[in-house]
C-alpha positions in Angstrom: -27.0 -27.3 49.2 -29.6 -29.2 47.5 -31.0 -32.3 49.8 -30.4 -35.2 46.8 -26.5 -34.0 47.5 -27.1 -34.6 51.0 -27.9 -37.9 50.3 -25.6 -39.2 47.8 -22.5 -37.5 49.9 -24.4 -39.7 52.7 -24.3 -43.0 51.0 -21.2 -42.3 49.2 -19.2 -42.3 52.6 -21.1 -45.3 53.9 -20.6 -47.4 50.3 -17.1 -47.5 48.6 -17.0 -46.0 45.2 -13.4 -47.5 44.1 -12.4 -50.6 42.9 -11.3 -53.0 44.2 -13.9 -52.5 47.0 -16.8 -51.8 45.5 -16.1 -55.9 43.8 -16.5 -56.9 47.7 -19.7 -54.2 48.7 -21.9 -55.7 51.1 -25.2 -54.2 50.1 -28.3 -55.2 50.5 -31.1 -55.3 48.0 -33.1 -53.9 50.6 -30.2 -51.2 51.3 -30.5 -49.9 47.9 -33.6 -49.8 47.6 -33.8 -47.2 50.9 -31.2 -45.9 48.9 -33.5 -45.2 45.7 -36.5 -43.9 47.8 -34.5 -41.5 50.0 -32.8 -39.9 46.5 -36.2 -40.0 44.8 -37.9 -38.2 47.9 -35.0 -35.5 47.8 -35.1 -35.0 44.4 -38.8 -34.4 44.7 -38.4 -32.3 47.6 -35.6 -30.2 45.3 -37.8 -29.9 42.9 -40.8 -28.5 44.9 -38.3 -25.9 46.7 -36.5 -24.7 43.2 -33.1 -26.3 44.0 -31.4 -27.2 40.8 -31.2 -30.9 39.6 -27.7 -31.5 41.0 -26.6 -34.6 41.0 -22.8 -34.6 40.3 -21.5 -37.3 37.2 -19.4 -38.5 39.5 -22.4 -39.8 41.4 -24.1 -40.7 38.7 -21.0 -43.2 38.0 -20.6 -44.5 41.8 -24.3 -45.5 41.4 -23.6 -47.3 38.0 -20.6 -49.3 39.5 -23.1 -49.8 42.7 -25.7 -50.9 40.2 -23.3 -53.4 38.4 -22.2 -55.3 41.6 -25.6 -56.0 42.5 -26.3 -56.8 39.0 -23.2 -59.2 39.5 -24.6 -60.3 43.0 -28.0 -60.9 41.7 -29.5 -58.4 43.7 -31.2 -56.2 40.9 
């Protein structure tokens, strides 16, 4: 298992990733940002080791929706 997969699954399970929860998240700017430099540090550490990229679209949509309620928040 590739470590960025480790962390998504991580933050998946801690974050909701359906509506209509993910309209009441509670997540911090500073949340997400530990968020973004924990992914970026596994991604760099897959990279170094030869894991493939493998972040699943369905990730790649939880962080979009994630992304839009901060947007909606103010937060980013």
């Amino acid at each position: 298992m590739c470590a960025v997969s480790m962390i998504t699954d991580h933050y998946r399970g801690k974050w909701p990733s359906t509506f209509p929860a993910i309209e009441i998240i509670s997540i911090t700017r500073g949340q997400w940002d530990e968020y973004q430099k924990l992914k970026k540090a596994a991604e760099d550490y897959d990279k170094r080791t030869g894991q493939p990229d493998c972040v699943k679209p369905e990730v790649a949509d939880w962080e979009k929706q994630i992304e839009e309620v901060l947007r909606k928040n103010g937060l980013i």
